[in-house]
MARRO-958422 format. One record per residue: residue in one letter; z, x, y of N, C-alpha, C in turn. Coordinates in Angstrom, 1 decimal. Layout:
BEGIN
 residuo    n.z    n.x    n.y   ca.z   ca.x   ca.y    c.z    c.x    c.y
       a      Z      X      Y      Z      X      Y      Z      X      Y
...
This chain:
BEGIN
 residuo    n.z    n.x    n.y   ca.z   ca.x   ca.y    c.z    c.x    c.y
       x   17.7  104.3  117.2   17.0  103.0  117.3   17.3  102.1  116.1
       x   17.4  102.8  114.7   17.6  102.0  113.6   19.2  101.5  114.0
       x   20.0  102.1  114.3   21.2  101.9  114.6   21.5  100.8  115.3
       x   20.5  100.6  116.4   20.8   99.3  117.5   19.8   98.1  116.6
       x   19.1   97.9  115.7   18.3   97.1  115.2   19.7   96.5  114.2
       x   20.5   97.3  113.6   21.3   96.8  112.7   22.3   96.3  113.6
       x   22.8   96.9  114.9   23.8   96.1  115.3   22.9   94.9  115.9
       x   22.2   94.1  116.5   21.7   93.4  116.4   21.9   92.1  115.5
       x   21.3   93.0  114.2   21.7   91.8  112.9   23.1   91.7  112.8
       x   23.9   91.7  113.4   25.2   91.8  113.1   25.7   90.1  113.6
       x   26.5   89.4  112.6   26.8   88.1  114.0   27.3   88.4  115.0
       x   27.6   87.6  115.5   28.3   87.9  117.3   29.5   87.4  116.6
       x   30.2   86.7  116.0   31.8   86.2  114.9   32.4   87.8  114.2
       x   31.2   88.4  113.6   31.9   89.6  113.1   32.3   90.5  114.4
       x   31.0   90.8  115.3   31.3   92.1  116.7   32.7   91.8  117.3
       x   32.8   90.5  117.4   34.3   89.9  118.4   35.4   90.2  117.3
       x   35.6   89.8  116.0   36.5   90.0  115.2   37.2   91.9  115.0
       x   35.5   92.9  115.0   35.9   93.9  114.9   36.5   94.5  116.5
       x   35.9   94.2  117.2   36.8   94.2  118.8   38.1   93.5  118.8
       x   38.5   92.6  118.2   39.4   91.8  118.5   40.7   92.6  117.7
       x   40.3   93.2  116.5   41.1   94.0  115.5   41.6   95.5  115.9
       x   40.2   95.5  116.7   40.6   97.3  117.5   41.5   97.1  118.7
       x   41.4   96.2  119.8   41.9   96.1  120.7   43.7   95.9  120.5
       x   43.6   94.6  119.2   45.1   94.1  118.9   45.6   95.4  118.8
       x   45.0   96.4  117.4   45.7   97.5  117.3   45.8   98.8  118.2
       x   45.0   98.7  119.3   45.9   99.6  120.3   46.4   99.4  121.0
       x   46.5   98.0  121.1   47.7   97.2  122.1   49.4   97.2  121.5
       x   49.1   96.8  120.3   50.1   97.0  119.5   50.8   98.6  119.3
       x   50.1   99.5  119.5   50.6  101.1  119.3   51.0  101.6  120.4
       x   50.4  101.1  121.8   50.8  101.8  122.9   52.0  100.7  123.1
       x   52.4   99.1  122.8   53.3   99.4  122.9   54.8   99.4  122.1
       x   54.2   99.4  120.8   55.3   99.9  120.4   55.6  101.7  120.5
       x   55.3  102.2  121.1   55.5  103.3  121.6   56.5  103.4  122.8
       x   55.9  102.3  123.8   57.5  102.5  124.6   58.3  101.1  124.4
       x   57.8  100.5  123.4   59.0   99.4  123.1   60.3   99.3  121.9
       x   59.9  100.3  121.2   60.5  100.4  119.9   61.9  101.0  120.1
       x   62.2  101.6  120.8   63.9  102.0  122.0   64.3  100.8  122.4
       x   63.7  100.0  123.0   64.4   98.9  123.6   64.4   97.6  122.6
       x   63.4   97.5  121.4   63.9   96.8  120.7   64.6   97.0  119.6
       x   65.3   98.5  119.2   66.0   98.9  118.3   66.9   98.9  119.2
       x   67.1   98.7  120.3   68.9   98.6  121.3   69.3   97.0  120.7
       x   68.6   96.1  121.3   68.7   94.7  120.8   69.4   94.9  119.4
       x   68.4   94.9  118.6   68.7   94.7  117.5   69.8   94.9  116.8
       x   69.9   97.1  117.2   71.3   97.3  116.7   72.6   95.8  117.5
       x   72.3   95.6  118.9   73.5   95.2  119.6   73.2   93.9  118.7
       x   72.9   93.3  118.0   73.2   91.7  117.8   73.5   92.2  116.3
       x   73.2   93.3  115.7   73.6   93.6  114.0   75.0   93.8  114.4
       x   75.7   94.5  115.4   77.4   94.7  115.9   77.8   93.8  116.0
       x   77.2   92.8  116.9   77.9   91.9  117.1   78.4   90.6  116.1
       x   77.2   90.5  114.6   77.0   89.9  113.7   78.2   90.4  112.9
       x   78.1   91.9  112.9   79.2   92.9  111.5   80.2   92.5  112.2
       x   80.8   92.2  113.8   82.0   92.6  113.9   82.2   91.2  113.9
       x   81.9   89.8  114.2   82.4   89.0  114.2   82.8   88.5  112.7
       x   81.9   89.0  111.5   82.4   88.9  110.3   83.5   89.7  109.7
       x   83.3   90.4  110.3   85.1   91.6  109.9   86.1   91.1  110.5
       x   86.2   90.7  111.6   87.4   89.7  111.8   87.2   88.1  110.9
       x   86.4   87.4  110.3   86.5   86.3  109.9   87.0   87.0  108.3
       x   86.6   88.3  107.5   86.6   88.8  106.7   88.4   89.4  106.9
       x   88.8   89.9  107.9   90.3   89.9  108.1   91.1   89.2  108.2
       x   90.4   88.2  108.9   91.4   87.0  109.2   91.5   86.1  107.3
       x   90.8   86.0  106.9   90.6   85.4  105.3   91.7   86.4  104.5
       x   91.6   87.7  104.8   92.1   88.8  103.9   93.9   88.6  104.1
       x   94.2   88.3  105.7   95.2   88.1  106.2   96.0   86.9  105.6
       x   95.7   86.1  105.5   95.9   84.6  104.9   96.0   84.8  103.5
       x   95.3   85.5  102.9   95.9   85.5  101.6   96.7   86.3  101.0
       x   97.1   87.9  101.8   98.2   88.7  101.4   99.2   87.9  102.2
       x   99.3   87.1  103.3  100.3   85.9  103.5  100.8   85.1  102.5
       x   99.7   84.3  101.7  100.2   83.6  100.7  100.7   84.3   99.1
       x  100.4   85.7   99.2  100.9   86.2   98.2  102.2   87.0   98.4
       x  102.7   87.5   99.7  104.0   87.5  100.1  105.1   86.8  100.2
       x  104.2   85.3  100.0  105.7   84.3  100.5  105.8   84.0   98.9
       x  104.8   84.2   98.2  104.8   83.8   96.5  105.3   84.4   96.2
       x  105.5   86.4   96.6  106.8   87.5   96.1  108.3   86.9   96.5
       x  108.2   86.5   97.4  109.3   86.4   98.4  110.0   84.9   97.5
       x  109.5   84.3   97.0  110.1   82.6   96.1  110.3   83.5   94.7
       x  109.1   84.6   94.4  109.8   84.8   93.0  111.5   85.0   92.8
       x  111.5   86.3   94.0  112.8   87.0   93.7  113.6   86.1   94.7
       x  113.2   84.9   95.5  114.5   84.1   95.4  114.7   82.9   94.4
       x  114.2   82.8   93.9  114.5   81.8   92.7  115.3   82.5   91.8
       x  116.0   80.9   91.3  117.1   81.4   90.5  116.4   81.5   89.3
       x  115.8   81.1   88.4  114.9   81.5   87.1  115.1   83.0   87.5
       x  114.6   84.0   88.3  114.2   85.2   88.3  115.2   85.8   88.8
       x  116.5   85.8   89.4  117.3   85.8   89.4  118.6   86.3   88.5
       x  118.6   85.0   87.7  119.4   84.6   86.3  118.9   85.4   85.3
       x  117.4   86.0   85.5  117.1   86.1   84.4  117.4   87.7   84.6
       x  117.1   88.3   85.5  117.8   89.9   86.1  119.0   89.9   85.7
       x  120.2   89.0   86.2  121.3   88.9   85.6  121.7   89.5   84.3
       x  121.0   88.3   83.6  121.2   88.3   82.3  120.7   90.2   81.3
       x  119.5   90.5   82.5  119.0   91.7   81.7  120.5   93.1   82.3
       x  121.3   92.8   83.2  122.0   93.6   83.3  123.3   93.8   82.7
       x  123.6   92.8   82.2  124.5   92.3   80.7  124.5   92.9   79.6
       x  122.8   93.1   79.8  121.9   94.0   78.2  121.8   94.9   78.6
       x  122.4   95.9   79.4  121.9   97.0   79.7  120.5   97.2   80.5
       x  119.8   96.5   80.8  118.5   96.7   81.4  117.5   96.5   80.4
       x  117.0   97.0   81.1  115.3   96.8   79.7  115.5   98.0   78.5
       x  114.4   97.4   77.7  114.0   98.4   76.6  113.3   99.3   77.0
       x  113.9  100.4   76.8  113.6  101.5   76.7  111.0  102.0   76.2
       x  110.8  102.1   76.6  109.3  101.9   76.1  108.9  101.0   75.6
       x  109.3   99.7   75.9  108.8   98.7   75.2  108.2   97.4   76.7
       x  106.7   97.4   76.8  106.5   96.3   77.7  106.0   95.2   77.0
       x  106.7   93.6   77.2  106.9   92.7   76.7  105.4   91.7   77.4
       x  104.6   91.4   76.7  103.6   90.3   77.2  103.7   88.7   76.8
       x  103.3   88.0   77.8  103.2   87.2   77.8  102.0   86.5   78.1
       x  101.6   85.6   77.4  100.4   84.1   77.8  100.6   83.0   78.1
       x  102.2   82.5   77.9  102.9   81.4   78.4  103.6   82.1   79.5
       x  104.1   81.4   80.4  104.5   81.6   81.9  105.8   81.8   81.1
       x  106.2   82.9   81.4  107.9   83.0   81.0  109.1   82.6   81.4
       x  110.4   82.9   80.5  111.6   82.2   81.7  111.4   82.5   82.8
       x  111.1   83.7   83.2  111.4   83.8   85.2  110.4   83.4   85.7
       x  109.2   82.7   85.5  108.3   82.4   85.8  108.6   81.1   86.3
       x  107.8   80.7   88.0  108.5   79.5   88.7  107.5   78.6   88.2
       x  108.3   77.6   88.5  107.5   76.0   87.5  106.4   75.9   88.5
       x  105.3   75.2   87.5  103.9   74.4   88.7  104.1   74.0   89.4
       x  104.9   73.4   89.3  105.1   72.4   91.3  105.0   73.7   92.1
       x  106.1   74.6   91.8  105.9   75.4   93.0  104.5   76.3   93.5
       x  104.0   76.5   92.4  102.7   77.5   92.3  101.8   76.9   92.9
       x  101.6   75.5   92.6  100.6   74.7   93.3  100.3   74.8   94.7
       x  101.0   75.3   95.1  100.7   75.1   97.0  100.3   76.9   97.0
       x  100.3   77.7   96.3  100.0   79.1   96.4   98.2   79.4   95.7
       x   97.8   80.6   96.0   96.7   80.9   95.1   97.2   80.7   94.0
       x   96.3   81.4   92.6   96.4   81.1   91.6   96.8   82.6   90.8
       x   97.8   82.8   90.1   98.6   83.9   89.7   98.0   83.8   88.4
       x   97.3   85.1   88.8   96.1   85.9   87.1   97.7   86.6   86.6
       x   98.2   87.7   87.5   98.9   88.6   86.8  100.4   88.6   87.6
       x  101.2   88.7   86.9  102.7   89.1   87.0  103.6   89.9   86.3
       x  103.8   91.0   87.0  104.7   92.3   86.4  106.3   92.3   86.7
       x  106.6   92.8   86.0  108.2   93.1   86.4  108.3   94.7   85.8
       x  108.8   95.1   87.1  109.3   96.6   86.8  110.5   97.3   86.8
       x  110.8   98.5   86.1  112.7   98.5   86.3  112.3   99.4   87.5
       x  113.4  100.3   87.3  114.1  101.0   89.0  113.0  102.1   88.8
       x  112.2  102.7   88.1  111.7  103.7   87.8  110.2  103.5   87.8
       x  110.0  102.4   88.4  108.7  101.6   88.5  107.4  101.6   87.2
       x  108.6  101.6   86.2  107.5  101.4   84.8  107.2  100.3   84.5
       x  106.2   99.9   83.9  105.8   98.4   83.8  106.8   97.9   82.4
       x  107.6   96.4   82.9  108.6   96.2   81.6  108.1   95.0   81.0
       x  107.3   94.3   81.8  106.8   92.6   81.4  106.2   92.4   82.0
       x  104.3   91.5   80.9  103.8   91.4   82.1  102.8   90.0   81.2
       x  103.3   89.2   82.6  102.2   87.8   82.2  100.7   87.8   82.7
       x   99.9   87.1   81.9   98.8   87.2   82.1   98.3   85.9   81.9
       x   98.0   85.7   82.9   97.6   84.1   82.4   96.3   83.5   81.5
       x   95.2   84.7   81.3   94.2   84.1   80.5   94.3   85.0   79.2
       x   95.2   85.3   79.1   95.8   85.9   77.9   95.1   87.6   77.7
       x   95.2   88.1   76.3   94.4   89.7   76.2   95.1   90.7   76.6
       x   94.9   91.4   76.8   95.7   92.8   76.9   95.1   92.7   78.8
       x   96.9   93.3   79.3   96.0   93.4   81.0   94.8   94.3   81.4
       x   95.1   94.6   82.3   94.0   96.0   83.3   94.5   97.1   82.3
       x   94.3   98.6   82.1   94.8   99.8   82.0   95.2   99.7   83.0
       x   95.1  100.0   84.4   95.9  100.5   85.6   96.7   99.9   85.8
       x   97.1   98.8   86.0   98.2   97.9   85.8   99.5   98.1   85.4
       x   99.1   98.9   83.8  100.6   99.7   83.2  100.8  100.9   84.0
       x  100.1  101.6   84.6   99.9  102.9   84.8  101.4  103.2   85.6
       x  102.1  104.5   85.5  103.4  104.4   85.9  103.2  105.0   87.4
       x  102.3  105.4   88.3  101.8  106.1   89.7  102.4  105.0   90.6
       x  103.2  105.0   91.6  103.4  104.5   92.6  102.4  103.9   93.6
């Protein structure tokens, strides 16, 4: 009887609020119980569809730029600077023996700005003999390069 005297004093704003909290929450549990399958299908399928459409925009980006650094290989060793300047090192016998030569100025075989301008932007440039040791190597913000960079592993 004390029990029904207090619910009584109770407002009628609080009884509907605590009904209104109970009901949400077992509405909410029965169904995410059988909806949490069918909205984790969704989900995953629009996160695939998100990853894969960026892995091809992420490829296609990646594509275009080992393009532009192939045709930039491809102008070094046809230019005559790089060229002439092979020439000339086979005159001398080839390279020095343990000695890799750095640079911070773009060197003689190094192709003029005009041409580089239409390419990315060239941090590093190696030259290696037949034995794929590192013999020369530009850097364009100067400092000593990467360690792995010299490293002699194919």
């Amino acid at each position: 009887m004390n029990s029904m005297r207090y619910f009584n004093s109770v407002p009628l704003t609080i009884k509907l609020l605590i009904v209104t909290l109970i009901v949400g929450a077992s509405i909410g549990g029965v169904s995410d119980y059988f909806m949490s399958d069918s909205i984790r299908h969704i989900v995953n399928k629009h996160l695939d569809e998100t990853l894969a459409h960026q892995a091809k925009e992420d490829y296609i980006a990646f594509e275009r730029y080992m393009s532009a650094y192939s045709q930039l290989a491809k102008l070094f060793v046809g230019s005559g600077s790089f060229g002439r300047y092979l020439k000339t090192l086979e005159g001398e016998k080839g390279f020095s023996p343990d000695v890799i030569k750095f640079y911070e100025d773009p060197p003689e075989w190094f192709l003029d700005n005009s041409l580089l301008r239409m390419f990315s932007y060239v941090q590093y440039a190696l030259v290696f003999d037949s034995g794929y040791g590192v013999k020369e190597v530009y850097h364009a913000s100067g400092g000593p390069p990467l360690s792995n960079c010299l490293s002699r592993s194919r």
